[in-house]
N, C-alpha and C positions, 0 to 999 in steps of 0.2 A: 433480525440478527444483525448483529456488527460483525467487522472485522478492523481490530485494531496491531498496527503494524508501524513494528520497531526497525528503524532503518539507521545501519552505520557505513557514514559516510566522511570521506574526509574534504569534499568539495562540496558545501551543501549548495551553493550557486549552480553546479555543472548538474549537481542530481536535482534540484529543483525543475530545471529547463526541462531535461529530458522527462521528468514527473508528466510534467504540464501536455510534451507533446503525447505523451501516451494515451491524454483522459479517454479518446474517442475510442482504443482498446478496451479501457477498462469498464467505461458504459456498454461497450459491448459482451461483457463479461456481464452483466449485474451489478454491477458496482455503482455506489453512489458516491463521491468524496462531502465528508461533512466536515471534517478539520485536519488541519496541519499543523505541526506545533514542530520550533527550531528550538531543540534541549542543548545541552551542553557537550563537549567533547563529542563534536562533533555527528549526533544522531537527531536524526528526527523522529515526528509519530505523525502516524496518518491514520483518523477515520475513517470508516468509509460505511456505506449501508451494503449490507448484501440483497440483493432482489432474488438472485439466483445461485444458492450454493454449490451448484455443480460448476459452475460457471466462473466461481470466484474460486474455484481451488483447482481447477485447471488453470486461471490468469498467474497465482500463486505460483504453481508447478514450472511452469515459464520465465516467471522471474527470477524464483530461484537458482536455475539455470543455468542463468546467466554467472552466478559465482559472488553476488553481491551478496554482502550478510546484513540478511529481514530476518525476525523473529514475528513472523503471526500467533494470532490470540484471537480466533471467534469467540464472542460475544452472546449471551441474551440477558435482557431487562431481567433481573430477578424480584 
C-alpha cells in the first residue's frame, strides 16, 4: 500500500527542512518515503510506502493537527 500526500505550502524551503527532520518519526510509523515532487503554487506531493497501516494513520492524525493543509490518498497497485 501507498500513501500519496498532497501538501500546501507557501514556504516549500521551511516545510522541506522540517520534512526532512521528521523522517526518524515517520519510519517509526511505517512509513517509507519513495518520492517528493515540488508542483506549482506552491504544494508539494510525497510518496511514501506504508509498512504498517495503523501506524500511518495515526502519523496522519498528528499531522494533521498540527492545522497544516495535507490531503492523503491511500493507495493499492491495481
Amino acid at each position: 500500500m501507498q500513501l500519496l500526500i498532497q501538501i500546501d505550502t507557501s514556504d516549500y524551503a521551511g516545510w522541506k527542512s522540517a520534512w526532512d527532520a521528521d523522517a526518524e518519526d515517520r519510519a517509526n510509523s511505517g512509513l517509507t518515503q519513495m518520492q517528493i515532487w515540488k508542483g506549482e503554487g506552491g504544494k508539494a506531493f510525497v510518496l511514501l510506502d506504508v509498512h504498517n497501516a495503523k501506524g500511518a494513520k495515526d502519523w496522519l492524525a498528528k499531522e494533521q493537527a498540527f492545522g497544516g493543509v495535507m490531503t492523503p490518498h491511500f493507495l493499492e497497485t491495481a
